[in-house]
PDB file with SEQRES, HELIX, SHEET and CRYST1 records, atoms N, CA, C and O in Angstrom:
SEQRES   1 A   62  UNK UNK UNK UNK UNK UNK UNK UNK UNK UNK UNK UNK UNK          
SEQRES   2 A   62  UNK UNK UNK UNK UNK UNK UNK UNK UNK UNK UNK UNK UNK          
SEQRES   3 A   62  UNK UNK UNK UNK UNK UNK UNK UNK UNK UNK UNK UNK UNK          
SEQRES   4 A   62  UNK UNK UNK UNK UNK UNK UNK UNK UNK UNK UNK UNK UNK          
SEQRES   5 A   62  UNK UNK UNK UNK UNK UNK UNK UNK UNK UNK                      
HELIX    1 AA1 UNK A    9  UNK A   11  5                                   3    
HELIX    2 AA2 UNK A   35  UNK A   47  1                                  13    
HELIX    3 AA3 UNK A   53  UNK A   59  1                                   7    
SHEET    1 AA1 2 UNK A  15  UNK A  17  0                                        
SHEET    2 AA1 2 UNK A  22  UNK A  24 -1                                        
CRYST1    1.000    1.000    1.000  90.00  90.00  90.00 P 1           1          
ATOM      1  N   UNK A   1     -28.121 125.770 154.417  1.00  0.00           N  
ATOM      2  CA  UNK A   1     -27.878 126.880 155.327  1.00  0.00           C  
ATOM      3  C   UNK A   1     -27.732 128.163 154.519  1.00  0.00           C  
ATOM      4  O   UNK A   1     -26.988 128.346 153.555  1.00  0.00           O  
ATOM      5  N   UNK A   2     -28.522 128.961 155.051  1.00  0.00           N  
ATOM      6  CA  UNK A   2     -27.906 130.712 154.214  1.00  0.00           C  
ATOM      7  C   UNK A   2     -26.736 130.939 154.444  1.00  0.00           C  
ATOM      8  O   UNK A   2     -26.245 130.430 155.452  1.00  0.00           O  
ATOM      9  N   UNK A   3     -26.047 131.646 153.713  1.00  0.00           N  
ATOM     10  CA  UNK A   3     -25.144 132.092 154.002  1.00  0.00           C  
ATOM     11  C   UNK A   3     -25.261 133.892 153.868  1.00  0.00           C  
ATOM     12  O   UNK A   3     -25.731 134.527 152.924  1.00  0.00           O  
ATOM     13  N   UNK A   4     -24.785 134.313 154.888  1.00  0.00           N  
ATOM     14  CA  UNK A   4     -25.173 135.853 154.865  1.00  0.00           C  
ATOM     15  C   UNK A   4     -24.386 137.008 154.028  1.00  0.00           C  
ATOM     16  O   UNK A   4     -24.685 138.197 153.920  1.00  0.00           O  
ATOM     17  N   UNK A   5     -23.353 136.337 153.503  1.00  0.00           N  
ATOM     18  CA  UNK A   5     -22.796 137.013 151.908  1.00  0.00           C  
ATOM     19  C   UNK A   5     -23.292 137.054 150.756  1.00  0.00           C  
ATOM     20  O   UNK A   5     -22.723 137.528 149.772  1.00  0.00           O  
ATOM     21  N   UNK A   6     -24.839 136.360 150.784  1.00  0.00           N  
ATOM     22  CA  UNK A   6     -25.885 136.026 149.502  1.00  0.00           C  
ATOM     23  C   UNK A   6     -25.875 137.103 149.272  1.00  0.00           C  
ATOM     24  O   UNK A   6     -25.311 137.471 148.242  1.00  0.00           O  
ATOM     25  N   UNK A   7     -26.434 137.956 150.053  1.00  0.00           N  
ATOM     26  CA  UNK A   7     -27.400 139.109 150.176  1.00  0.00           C  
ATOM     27  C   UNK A   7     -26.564 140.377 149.233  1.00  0.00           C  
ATOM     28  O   UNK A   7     -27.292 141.214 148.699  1.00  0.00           O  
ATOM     29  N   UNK A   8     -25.387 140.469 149.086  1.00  0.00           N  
ATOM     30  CA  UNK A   8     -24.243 141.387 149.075  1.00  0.00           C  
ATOM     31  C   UNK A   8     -23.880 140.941 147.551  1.00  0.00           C  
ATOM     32  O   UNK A   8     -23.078 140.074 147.201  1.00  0.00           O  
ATOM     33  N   UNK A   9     -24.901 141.990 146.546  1.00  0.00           N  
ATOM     34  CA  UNK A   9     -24.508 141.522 145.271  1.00  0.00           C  
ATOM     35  C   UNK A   9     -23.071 141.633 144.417  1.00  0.00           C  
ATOM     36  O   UNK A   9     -22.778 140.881 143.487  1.00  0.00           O  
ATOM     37  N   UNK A  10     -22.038 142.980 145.039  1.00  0.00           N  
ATOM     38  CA  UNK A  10     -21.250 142.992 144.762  1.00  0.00           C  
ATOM     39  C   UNK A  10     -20.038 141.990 144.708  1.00  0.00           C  
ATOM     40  O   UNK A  10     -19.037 142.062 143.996  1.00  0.00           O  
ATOM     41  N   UNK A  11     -20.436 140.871 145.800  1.00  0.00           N  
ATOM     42  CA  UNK A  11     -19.240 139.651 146.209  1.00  0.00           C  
ATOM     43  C   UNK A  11     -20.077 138.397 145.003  1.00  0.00           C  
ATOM     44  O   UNK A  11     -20.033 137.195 145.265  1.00  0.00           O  
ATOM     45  N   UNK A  12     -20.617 138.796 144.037  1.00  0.00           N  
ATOM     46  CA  UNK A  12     -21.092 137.351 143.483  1.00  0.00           C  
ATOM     47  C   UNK A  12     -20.798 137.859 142.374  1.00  0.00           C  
ATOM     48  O   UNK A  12     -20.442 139.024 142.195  1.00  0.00           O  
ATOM     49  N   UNK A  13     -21.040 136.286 140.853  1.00  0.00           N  
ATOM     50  CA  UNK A  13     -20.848 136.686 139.611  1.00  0.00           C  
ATOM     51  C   UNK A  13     -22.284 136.602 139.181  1.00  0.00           C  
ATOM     52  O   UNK A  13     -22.574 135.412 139.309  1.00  0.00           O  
ATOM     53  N   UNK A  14     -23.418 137.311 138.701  1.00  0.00           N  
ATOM     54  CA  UNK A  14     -24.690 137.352 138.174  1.00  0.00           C  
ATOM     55  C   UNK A  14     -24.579 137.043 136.662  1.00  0.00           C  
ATOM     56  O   UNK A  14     -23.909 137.563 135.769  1.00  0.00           O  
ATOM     57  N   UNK A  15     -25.522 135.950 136.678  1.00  0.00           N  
ATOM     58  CA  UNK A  15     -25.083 135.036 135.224  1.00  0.00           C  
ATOM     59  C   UNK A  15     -26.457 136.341 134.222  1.00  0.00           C  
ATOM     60  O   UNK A  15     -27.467 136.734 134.805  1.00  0.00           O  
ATOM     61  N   UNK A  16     -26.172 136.694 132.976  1.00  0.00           N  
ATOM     62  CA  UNK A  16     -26.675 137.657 131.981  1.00  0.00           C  
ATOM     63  C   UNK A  16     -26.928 136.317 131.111  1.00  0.00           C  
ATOM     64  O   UNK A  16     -26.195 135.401 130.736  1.00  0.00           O  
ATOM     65  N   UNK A  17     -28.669 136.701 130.920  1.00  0.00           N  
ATOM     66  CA  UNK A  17     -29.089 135.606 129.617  1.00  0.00           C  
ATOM     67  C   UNK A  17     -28.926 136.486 127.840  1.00  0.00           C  
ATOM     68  O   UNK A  17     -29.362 137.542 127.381  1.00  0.00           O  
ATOM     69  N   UNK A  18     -28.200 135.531 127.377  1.00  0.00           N  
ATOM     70  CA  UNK A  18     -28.019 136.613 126.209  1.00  0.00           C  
ATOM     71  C   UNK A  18     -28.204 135.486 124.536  1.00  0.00           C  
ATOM     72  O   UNK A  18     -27.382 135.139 123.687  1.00  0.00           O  
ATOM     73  N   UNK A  19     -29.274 135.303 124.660  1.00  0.00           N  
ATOM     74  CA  UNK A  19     -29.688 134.075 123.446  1.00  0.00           C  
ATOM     75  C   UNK A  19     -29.551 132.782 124.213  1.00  0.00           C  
ATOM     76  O   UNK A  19     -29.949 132.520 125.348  1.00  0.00           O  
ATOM     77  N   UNK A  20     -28.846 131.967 123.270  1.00  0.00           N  
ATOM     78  CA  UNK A  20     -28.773 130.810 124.100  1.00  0.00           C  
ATOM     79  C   UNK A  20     -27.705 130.087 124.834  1.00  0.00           C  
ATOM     80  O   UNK A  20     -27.502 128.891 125.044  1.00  0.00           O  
ATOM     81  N   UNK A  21     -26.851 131.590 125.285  1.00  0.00           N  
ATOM     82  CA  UNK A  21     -25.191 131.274 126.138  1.00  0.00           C  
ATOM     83  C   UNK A  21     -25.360 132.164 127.748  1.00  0.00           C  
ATOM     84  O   UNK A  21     -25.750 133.321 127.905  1.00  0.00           O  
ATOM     85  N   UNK A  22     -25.110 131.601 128.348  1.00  0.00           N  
ATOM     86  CA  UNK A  22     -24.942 132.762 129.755  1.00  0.00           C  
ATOM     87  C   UNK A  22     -23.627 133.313 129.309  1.00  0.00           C  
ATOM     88  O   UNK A  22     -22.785 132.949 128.488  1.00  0.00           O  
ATOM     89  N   UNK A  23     -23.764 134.512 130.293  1.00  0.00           N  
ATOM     90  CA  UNK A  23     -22.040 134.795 130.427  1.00  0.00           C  
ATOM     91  C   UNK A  23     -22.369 135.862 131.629  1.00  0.00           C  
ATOM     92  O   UNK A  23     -23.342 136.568 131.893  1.00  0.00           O  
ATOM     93  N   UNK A  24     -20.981 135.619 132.278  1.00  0.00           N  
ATOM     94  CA  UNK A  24     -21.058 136.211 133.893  1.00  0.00           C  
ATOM     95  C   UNK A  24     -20.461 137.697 133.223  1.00  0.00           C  
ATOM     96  O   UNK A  24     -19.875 137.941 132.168  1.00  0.00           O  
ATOM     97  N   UNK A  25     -20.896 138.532 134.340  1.00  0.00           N  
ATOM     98  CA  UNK A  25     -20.657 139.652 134.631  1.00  0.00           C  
ATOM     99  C   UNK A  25     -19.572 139.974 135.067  1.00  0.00           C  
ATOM    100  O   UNK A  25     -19.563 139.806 136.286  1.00  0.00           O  
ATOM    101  N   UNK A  26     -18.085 140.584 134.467  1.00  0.00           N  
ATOM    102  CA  UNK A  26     -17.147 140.601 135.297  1.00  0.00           C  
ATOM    103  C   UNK A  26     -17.048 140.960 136.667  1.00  0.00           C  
ATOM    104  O   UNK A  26     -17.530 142.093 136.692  1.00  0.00           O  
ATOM    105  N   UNK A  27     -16.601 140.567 138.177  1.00  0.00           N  
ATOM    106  CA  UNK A  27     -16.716 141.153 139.729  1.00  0.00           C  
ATOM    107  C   UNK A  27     -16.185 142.580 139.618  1.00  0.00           C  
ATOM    108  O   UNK A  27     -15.022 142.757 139.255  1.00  0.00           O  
ATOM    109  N   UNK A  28     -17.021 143.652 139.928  1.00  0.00           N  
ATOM    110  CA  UNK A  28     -16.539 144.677 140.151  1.00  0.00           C  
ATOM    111  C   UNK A  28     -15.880 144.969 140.988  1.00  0.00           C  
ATOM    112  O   UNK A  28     -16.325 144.541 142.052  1.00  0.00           O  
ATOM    113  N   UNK A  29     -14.640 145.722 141.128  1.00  0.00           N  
ATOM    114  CA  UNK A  29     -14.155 145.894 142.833  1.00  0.00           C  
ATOM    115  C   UNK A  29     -14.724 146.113 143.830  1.00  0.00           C  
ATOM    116  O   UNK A  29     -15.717 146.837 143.882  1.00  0.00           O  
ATOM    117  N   UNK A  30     -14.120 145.430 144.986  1.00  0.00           N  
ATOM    118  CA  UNK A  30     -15.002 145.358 146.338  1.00  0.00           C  
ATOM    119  C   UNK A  30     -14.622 146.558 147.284  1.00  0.00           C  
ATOM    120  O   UNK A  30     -13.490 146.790 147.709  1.00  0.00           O  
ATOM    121  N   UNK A  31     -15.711 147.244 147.527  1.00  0.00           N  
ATOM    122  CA  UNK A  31     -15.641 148.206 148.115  1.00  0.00           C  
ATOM    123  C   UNK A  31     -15.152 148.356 149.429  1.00  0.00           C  
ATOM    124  O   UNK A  31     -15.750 147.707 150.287  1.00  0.00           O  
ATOM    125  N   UNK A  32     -13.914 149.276 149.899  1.00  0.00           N  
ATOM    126  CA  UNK A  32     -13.788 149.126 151.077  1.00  0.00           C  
ATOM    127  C   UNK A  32     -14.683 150.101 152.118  1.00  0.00           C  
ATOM    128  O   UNK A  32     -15.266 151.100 151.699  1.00  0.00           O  
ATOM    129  N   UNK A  33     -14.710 149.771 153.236  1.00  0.00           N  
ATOM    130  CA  UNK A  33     -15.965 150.242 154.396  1.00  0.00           C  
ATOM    131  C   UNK A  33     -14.651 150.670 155.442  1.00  0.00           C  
ATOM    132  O   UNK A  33     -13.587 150.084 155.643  1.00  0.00           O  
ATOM    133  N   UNK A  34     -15.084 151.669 155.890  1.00  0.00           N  
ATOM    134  CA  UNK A  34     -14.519 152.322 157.236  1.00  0.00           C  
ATOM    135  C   UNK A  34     -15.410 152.855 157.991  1.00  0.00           C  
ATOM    136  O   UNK A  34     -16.521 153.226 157.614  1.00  0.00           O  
ATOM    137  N   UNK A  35     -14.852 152.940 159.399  1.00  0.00           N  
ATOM    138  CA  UNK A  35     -15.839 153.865 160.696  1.00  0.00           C  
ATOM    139  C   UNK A  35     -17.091 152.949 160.540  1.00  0.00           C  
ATOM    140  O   UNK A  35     -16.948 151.758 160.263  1.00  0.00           O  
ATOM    141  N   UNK A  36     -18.250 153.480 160.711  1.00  0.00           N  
ATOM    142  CA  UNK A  36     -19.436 153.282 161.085  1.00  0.00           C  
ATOM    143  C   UNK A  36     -19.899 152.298 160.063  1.00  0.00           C  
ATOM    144  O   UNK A  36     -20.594 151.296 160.237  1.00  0.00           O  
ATOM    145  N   UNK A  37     -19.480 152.684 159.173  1.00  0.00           N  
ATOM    146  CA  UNK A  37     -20.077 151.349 157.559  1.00  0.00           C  
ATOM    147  C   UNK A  37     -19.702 150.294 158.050  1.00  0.00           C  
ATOM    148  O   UNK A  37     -20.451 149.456 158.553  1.00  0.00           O  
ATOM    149  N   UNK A  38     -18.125 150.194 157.931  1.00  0.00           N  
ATOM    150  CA  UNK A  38     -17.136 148.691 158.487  1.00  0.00           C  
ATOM    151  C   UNK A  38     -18.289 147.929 160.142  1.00  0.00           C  
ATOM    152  O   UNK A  38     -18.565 146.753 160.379  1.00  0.00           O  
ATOM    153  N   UNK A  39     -18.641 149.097 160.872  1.00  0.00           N  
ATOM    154  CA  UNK A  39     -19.112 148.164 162.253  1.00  0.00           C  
ATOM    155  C   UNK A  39     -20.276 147.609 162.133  1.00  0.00           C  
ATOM    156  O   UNK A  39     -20.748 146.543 162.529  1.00  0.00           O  
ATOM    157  N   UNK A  40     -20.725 148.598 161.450  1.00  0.00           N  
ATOM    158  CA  UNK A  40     -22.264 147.907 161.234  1.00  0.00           C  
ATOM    159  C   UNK A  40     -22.463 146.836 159.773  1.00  0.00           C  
ATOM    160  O   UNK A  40     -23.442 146.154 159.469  1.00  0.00           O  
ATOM    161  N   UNK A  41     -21.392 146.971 159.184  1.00  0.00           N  
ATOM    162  CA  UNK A  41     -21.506 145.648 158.018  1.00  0.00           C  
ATOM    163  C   UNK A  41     -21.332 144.284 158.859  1.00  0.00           C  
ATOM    164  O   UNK A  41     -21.939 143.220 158.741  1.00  0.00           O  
ATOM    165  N   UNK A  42     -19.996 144.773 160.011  1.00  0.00           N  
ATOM    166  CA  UNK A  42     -19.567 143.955 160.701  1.00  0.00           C  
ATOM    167  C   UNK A  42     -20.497 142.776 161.477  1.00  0.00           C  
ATOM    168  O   UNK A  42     -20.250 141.602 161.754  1.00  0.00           O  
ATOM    169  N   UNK A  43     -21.613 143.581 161.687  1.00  0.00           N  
ATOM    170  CA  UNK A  43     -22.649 143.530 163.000  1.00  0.00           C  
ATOM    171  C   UNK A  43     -23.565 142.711 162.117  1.00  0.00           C  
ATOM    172  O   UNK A  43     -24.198 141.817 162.678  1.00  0.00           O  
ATOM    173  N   UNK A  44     -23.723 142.883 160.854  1.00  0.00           N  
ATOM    174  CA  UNK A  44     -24.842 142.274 160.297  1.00  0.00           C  
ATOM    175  C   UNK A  44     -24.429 141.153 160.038  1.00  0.00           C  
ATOM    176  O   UNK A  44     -25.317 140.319 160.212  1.00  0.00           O  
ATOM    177  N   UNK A  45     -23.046 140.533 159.541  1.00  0.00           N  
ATOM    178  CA  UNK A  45     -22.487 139.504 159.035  1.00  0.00           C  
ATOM    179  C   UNK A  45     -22.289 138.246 160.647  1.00  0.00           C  
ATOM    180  O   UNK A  45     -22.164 137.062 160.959  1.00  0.00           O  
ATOM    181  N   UNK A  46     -22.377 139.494 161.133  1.00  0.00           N  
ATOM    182  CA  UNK A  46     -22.335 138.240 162.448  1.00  0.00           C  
ATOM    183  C   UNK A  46     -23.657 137.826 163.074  1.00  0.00           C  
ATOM    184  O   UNK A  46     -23.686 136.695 163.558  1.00  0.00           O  
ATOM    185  N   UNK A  47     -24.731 138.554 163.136  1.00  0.00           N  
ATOM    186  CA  UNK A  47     -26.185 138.666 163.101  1.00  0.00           C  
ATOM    187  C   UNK A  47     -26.877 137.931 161.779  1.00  0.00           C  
ATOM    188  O   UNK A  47     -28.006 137.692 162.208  1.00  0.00           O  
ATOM    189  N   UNK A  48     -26.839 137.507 160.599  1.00  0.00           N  
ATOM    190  CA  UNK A  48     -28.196 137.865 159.502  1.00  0.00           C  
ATOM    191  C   UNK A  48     -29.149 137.453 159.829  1.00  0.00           C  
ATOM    192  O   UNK A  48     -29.318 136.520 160.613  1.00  0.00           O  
ATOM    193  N   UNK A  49     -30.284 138.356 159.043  1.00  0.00           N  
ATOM    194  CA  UNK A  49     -31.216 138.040 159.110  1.00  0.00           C  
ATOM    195  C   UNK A  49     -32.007 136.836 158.940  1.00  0.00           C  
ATOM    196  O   UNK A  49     -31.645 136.202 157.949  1.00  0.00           O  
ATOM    197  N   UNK A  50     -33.120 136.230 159.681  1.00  0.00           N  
ATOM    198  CA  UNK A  50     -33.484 134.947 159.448  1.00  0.00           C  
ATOM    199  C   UNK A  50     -34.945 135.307 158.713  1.00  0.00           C  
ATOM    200  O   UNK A  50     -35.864 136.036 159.085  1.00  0.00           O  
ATOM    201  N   UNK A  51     -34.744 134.375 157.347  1.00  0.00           N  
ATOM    202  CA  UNK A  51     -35.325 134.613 156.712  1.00  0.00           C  
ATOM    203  C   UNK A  51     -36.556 133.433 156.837  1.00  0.00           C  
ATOM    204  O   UNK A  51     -36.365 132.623 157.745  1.00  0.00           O  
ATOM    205  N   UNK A  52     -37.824 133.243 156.011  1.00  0.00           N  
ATOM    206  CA  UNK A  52     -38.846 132.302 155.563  1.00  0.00           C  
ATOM    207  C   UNK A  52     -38.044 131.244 154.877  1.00  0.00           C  
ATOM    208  O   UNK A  52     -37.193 131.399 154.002  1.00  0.00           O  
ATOM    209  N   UNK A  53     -38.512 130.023 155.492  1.00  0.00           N  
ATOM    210  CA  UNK A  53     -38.555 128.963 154.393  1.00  0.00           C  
ATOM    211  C   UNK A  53     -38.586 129.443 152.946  1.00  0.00           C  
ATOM    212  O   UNK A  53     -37.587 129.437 152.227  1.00  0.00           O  
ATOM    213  N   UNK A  54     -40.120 129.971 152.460  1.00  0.00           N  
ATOM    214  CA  UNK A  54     -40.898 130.326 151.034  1.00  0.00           C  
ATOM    215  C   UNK A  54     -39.688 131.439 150.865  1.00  0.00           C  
ATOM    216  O   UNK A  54     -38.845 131.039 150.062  1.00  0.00           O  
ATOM    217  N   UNK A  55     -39.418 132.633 151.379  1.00  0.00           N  
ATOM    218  CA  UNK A  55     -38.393 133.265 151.215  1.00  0.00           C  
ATOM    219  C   UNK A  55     -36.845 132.523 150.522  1.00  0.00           C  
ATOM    220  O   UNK A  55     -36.213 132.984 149.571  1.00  0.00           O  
ATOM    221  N   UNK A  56     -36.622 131.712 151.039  1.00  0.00           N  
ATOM    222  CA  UNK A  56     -35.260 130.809 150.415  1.00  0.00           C  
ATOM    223  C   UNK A  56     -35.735 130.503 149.415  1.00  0.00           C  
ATOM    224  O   UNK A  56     -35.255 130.835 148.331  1.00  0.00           O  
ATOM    225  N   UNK A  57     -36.711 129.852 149.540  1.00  0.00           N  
ATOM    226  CA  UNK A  57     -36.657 129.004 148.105  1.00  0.00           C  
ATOM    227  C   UNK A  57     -37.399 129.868 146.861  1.00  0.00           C  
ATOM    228  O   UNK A  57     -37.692 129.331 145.792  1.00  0.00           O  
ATOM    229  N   UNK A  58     -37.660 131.302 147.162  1.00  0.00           N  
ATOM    230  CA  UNK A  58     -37.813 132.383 145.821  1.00  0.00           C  
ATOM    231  C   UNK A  58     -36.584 132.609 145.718  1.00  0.00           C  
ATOM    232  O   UNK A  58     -36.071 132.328 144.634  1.00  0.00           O  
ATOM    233  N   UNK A  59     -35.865 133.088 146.618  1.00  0.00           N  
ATOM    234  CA  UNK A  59     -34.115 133.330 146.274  1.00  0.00           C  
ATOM    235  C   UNK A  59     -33.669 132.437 145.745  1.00  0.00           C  
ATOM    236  O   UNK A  59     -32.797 132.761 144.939  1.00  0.00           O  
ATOM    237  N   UNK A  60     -33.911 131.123 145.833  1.00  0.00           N  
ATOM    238  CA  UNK A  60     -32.754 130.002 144.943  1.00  0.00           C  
ATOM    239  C   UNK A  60     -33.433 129.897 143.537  1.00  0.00           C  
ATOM    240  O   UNK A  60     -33.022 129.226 142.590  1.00  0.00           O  
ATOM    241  N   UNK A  61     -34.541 130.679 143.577  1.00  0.00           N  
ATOM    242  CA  UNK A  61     -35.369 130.622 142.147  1.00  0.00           C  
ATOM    243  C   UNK A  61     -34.341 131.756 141.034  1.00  0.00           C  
ATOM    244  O   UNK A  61     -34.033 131.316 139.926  1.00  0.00           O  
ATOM    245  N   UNK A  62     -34.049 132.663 141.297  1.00  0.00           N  
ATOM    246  CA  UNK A  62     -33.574 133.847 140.684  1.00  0.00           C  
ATOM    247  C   UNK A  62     -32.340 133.913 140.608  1.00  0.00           C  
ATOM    248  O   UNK A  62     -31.804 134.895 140.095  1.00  0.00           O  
TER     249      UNK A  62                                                      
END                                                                             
């Protein structure tokens, strides 16, 4: 199942290739949303978009 917080790079840790060790990216602070940002973030998280099959499975590639 997607989950519609994928999309929202700020809520994840993005692994950095650096020779032959990963190492995560510290989480930057999460931004807060008010008024019109907050309803319509709101609106999307309860909505997402439905994506392609082929679409998922390039995203689980990266």
């Amino acid at each position: 199942m997607h989950h519609p917080y994928k999309n929202y790079y700020y809520l994840c840790n993005v692994l950095i290739k650096k020779g032959d060790s990963d190492m995560a990216r510290p989480i930057r602070e999460t931004p807060i949303l008010f008024g019109e940002d907050a309803r319509r973030f709101e609106e999307q998280m309860k909505h997402p978009r439905k994506i392609s099959k082929e679409e998922r499975e390039r995203r689980k590639k990266i």
